[in-house]
C-alpha positions in Angstrom: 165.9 18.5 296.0 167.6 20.0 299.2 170.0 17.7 301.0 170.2 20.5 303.9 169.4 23.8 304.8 171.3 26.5 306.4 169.6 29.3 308.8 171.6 32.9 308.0 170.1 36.1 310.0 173.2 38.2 310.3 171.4 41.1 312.3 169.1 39.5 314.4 169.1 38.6 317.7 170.0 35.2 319.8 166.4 34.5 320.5 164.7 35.5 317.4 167.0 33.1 315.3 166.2 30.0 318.0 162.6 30.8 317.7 163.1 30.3 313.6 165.5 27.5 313.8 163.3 25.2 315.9 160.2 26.4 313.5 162.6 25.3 310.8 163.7 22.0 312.5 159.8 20.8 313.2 158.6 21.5 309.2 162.1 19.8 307.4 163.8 16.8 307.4 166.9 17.7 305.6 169.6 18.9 308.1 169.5 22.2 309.3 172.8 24.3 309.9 172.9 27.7 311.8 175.0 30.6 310.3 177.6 32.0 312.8 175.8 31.3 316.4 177.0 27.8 317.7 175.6 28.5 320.9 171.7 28.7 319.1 172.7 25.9 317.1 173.3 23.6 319.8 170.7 24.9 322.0 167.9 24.4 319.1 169.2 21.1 318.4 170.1 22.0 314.7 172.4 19.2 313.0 175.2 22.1 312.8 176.9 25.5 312.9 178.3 26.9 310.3 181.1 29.8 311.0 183.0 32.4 309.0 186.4 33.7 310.3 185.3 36.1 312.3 183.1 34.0 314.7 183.9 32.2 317.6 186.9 29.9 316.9 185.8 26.6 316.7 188.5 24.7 319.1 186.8 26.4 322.5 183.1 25.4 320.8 183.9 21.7 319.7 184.8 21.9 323.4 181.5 23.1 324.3 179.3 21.1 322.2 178.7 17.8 321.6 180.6 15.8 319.0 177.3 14.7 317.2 176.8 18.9 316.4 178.6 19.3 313.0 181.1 22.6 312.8 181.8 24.0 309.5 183.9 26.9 309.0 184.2 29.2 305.3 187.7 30.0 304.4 189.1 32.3 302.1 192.4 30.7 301.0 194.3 27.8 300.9 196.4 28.2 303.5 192.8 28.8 306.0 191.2 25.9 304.6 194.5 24.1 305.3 194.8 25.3 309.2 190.7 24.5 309.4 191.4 20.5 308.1 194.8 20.4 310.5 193.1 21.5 313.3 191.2 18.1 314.0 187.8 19.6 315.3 186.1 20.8 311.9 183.4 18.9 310.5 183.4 21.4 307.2 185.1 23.4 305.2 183.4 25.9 302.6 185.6 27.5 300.1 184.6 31.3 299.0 181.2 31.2 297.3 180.6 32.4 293.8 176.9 33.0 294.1 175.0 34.8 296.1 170.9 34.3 296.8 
């Protein structure tokens, strides 16, 4: 079974994916994560964001948000995934993925 879902809608718009996420949020009860938008993923009360390295950077949002909203971040090497643990404000970090759905 799921232990948590994530929300990805590259193209669409701020508004459409809030829409979605809070349909998502009402009908689950795993965790929900937003892809790339922490600003929809705070505002729909999602559990979390998760960001690739050419979002926002996630110092300025853990600033933002609340500490209870989760950040995760993808990297691509070792030496990302190393600044994303050092930096203190990452929740997550995702390694490349192998598989794609």
């Amino acid at each position: 079974a799921a232990t948590a879902s994530q929300l990805r809608m590259k193209d669409a718009r701020a508004g459409e994916v809030y829409r979605l996420a809070r349909r998502l949020l009402s009908s689950v009860t795993i965790p929900v994560f937003v892809n790339d938008r922490g600003d929809v993923a705070w505002a729909c009360g999602s559990h979390g964001v998760h960001l690739g390295q050419d979002d926002i950077p996630p110092a300025p949002l853990r600033a933002l948000v609340p500490r209870k909203l989760c950040i995760g971040i993808s990297v691509g090497t070792p030496a990302q995934g190393d600044v994303a643990l050092r930096s203190g404000v990452i929740d997550s970090v995702q390694p490349p993925s192998c598989t794609r759905w």
